[in-house]
Legacy VTK file of the C-alpha trace (Angstrom):
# vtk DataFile Version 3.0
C-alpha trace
ASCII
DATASET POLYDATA
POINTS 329 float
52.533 -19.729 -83.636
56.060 -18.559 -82.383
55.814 -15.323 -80.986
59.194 -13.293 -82.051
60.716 -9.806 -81.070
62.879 -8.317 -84.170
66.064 -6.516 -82.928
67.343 -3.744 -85.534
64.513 -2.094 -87.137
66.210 -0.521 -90.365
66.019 -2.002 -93.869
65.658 -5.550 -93.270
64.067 -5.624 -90.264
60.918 -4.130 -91.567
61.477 -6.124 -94.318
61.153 -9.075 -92.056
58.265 -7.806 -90.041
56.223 -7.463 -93.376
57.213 -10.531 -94.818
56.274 -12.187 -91.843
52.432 -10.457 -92.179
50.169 -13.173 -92.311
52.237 -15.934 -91.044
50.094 -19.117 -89.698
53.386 -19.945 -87.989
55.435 -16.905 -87.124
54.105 -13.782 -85.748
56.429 -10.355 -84.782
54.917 -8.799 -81.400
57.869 -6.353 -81.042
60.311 -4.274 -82.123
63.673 -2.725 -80.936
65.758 -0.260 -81.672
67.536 3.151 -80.250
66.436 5.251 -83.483
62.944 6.826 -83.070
62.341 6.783 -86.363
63.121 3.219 -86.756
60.400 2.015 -83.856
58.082 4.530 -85.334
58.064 2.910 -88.842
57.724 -0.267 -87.090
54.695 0.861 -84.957
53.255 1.388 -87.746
53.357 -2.098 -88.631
51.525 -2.543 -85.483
54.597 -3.835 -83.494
55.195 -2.754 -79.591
58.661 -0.926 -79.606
61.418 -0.286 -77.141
64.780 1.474 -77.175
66.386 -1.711 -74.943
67.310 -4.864 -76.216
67.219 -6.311 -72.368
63.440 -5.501 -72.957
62.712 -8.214 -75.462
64.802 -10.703 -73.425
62.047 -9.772 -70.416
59.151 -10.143 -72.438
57.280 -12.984 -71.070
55.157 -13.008 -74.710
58.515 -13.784 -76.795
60.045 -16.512 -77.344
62.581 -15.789 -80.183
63.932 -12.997 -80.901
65.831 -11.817 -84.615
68.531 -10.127 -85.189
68.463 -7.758 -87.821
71.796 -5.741 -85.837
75.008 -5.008 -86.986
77.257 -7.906 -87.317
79.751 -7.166 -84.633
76.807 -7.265 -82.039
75.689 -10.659 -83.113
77.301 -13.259 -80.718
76.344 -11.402 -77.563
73.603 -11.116 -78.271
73.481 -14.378 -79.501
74.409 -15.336 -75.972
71.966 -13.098 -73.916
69.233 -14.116 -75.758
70.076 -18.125 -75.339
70.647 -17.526 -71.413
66.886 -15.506 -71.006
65.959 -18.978 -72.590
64.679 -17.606 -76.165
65.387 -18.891 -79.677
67.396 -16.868 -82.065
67.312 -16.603 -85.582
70.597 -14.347 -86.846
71.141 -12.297 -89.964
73.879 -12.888 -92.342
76.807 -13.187 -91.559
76.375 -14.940 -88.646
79.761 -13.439 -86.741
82.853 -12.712 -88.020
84.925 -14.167 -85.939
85.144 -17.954 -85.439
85.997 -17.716 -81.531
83.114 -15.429 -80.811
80.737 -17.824 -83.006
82.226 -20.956 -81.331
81.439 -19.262 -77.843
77.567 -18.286 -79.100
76.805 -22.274 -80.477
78.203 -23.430 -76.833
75.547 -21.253 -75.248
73.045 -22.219 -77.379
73.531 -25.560 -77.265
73.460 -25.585 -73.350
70.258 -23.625 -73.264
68.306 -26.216 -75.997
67.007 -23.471 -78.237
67.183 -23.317 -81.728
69.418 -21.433 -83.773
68.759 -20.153 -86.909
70.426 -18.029 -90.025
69.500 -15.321 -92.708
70.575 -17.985 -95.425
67.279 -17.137 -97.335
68.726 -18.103 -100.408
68.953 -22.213 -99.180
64.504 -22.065 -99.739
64.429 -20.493 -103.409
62.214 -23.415 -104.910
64.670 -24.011 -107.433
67.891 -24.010 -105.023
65.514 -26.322 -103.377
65.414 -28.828 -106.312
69.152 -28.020 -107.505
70.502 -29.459 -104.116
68.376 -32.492 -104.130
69.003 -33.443 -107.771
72.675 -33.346 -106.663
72.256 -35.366 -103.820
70.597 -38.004 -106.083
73.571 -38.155 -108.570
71.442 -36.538 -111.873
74.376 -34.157 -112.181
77.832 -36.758 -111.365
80.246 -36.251 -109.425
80.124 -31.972 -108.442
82.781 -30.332 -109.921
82.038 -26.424 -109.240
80.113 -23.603 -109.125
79.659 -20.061 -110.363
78.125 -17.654 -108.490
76.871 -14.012 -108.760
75.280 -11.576 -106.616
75.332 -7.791 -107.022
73.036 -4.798 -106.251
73.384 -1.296 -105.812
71.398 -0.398 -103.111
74.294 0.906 -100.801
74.549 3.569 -103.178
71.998 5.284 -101.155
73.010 5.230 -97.618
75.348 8.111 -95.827
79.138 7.728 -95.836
78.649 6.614 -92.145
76.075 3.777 -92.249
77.213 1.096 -90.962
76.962 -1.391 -93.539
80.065 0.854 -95.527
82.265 0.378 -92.694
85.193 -2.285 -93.021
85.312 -1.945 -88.565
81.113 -2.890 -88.458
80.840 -4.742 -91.758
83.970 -6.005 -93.031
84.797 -6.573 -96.682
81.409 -5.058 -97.520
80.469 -7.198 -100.682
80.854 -10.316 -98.947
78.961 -9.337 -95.518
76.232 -7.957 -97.343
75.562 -10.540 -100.434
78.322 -13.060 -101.182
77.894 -14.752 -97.915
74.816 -16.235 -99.324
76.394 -18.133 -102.219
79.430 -19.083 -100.056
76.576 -20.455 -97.969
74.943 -21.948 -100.766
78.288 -23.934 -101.783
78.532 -25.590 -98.324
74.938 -26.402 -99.049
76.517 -28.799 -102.198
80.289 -29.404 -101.199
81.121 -29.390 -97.979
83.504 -27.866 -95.560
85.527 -25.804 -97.575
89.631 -26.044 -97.270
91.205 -22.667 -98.342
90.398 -19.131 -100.424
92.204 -16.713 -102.425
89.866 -13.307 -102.557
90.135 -10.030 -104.018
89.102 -7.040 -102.608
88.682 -3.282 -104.636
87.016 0.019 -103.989
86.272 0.750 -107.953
83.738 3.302 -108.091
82.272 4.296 -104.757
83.483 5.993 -101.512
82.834 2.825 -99.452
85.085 2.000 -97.029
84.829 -1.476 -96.992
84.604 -2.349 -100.588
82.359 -2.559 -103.620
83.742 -5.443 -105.590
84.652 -9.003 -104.585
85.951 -11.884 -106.590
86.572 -15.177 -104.432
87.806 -18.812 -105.006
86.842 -21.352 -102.621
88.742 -24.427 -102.525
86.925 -27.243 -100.769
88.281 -30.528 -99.272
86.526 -33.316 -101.184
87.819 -31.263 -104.687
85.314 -29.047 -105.713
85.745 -25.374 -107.012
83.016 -22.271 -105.583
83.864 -19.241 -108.088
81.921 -16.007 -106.686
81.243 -12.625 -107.265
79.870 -9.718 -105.410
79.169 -6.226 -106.364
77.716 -3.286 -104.460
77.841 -0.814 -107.590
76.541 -2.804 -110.847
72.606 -3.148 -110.590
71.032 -6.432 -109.468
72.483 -9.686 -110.477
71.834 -13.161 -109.340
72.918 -16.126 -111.013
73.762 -19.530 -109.415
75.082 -22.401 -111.024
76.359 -26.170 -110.293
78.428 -27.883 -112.960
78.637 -31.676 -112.715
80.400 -34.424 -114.789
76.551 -35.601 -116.535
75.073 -31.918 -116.140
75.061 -28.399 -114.927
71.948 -26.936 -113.739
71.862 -22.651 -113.596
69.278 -20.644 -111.710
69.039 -16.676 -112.549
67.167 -14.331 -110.531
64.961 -11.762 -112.124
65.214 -9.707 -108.580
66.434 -9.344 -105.647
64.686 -11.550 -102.710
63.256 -8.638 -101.353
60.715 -8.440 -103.933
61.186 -12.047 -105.391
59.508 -11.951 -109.021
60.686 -15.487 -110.327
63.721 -16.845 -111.508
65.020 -18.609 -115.165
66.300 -21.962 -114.917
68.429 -23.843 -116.893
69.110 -27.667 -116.610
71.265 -29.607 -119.188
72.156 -33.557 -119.165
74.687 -35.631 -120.908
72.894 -36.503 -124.303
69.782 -34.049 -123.576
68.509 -31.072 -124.967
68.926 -28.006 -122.735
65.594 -27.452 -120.973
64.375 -23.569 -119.869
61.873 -22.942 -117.440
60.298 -19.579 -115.397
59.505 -20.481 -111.651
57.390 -17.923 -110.490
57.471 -15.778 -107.503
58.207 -17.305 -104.014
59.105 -16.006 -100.685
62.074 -17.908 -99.710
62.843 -15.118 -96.840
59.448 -16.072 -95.661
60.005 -20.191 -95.484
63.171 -19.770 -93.640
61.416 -17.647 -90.757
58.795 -20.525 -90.680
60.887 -23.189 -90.995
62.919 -21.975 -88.078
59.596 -21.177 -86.242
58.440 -25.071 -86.273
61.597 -26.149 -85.267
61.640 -24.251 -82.290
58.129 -25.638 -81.949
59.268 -28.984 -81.762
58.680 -29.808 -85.256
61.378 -30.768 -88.140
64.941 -29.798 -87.430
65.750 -26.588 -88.563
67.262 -27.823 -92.084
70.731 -25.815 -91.960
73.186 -27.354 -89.016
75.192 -25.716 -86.454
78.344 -27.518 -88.805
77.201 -25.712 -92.035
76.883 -22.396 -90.032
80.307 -22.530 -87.918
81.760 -23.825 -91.644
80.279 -20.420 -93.124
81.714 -18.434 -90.017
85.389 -19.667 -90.868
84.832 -19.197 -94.283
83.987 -15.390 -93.862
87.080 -15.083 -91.535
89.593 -16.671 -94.455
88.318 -14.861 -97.119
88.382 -11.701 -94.911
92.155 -12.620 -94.301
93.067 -13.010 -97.728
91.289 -9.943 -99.184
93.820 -8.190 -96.623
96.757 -10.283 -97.380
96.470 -11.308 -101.165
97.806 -14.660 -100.115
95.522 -18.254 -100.643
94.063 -18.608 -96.866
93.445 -22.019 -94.982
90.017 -22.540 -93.878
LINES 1 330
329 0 1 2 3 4 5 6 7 8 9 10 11 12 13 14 15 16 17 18 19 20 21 22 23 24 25 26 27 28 29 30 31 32 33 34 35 36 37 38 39 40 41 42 43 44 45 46 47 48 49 50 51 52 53 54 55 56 57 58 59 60 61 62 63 64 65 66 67 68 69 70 71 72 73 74 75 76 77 78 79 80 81 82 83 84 85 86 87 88 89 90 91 92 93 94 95 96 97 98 99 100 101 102 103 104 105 106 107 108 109 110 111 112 113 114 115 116 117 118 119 120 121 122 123 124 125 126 127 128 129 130 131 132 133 134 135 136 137 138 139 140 141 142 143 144 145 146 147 148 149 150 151 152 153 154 155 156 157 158 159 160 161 162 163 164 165 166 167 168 169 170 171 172 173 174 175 176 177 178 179 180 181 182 183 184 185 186 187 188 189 190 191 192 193 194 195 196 197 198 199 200 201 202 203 204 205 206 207 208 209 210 211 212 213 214 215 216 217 218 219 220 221 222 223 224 225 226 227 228 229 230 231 232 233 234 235 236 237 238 239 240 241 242 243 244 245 246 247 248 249 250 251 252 253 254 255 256 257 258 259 260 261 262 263 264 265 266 267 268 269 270 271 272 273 274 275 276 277 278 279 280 281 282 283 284 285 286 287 288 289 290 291 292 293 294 295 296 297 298 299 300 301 302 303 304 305 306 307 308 309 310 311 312 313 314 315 316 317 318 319 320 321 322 323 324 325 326 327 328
């Protein structure tokens, strides 16, 4: 049981502490954050709360800490946490800027914790079987992907909540749900070479966007097509195209509250075959799966390389929303 102190107690991070209720291998013993409110919602989820960050970092009974804080704050604290000798799992994005994430993995490495990374989207059971059908060649050579993933529930936070701001959370689609299927495309094809993305404030107020389209070119040839909106109601769809097959996975809701997905798999020469996989907490299998690795167990399935490839990612297509220019990776 890995012992773990949550850091940002809004949204996500009580999402995090319930999902984690139960847990034969993760277990939250505390809670942090300067809002009252906030630590008061999470007492009440029977956590031990500070104000202080610098108080989990002293806690003798953690040993990991998440990060549930605004994405500018990430790699210091990234770095704190590695030097008071405690594991770190990190919301999405990671960081936002390559240096600063560079920096974080060289402290981590030289304090021999584990790192991991809010890519909850990697443990979806069908994701699961999507990437390891591809790896055994049932879908030929991988040509590209289309991805989809939209929700509106920004539409209910102030004009000054972080997550709308492009300074805190820039280009606001892709910090808050695009990431995942860039993620999810360096999952199936690699280190990705260059982007062209475009940016649009359509039909809110926020300041850092509410509609993303993005093209990511990657180096061994393959094509990631994705969309993210923060206006339309919830939309997931993923989908891999190969030369023998294409295989599609559509959520019914968001992973929050996870009530199955449809899947879709056609072959060369086959009939297309339709499927419901039920519900399934992928949130809650990447918090375990990070706790046994930093228990010594299995290796914490997605690498530093995949992670500092997503970090450089974000900064390109940040770039090229700004620019309107194709960006090198």
């Amino acid at each position: 049981m890995l012992n773990v102190a949550i850091i940002g107690l809004g949204w996500w991070g009580q999402t995090l502490a319930r999902t984690m209720a139960g847990s034969t291998r993760i277990r939250p013993v505390m809670g942090v954050d300067p809002d009252e409110n906030a630590r008061a919602a999470a007492a009440s989820l029977g956590l031990r709360t500070s104000a202080h960050f610098e108080d989990a970092l002293a806690a003798s009974d953690v040993e990991a800490i998440i990060l549930c804080t605004p994405h500018k704050q990430h790699a210091a604290q990234m770095i704190a946490a590695a030097k008071a000798g405690k594991h770190v799992f990190c919301e999405k994005p990671l960081c936002t800027d390559p240096a600063e994430a560079d920096e974080a993995f060289a402290a981590i490495a030289k304090a021999g914790v584990t790192l991991g990374i809010g890519h909850e989207r990697r443990f979806e059971p069908a994701i699961v079987e999507m990437r390891a059908r591809a790896k055994a060649g049932d879908f030929g050579t991988l040509l590209a992907i289309e991805g989809n993933f939209s929700q509106d529930k920004f539409l209910k936070l102030p004009a000054d909540n972080w997550r709308l701001s492009p300074v805190h959370a820039p280009v606001g689609p892709l910090s808050a749900t695009g990431i995942h299927l860039v993620d999810l495309a360096i999952s199936l094809f690699g280190t990705p070479k260059e982007t062209w993305a475009r940016l649009a404030t359509r039909a809110t107020h926020f300041g850092n966007g509410d509609t993303l389209s993005v093209t990511l070119g990657f180096e061994n040839g393959s094509t990631a097509a994705i969309t993210a909106i923060l206006t339309t109601p919830f939309m997931g769809r993923f989908a891999l195209f190969g030369s023998e097959g294409w295989m599609e996975v559509r959520d019914r809701t968001h992973p929050e509250h996870p009530t199955g997905w449809d899947v879709t798999t056609t072959l060369r020469g086959q009939d297309p075959v339709t499927r419901f996989d039920p519900p399934h907490s992928g949130v809650r299998d990447n918090l375990e799966a990070f706790a046994t690795a930093a228990s010594g167990g299995l290796a914490y399935p997605v690498t530093i390389a995949e992670m500092r490839a997503n970090v450089r990612a974000f900064a390109a297509i940040s770039r090229s929303a700004l620019s309107g220019r194709i960006e090198q990776v």
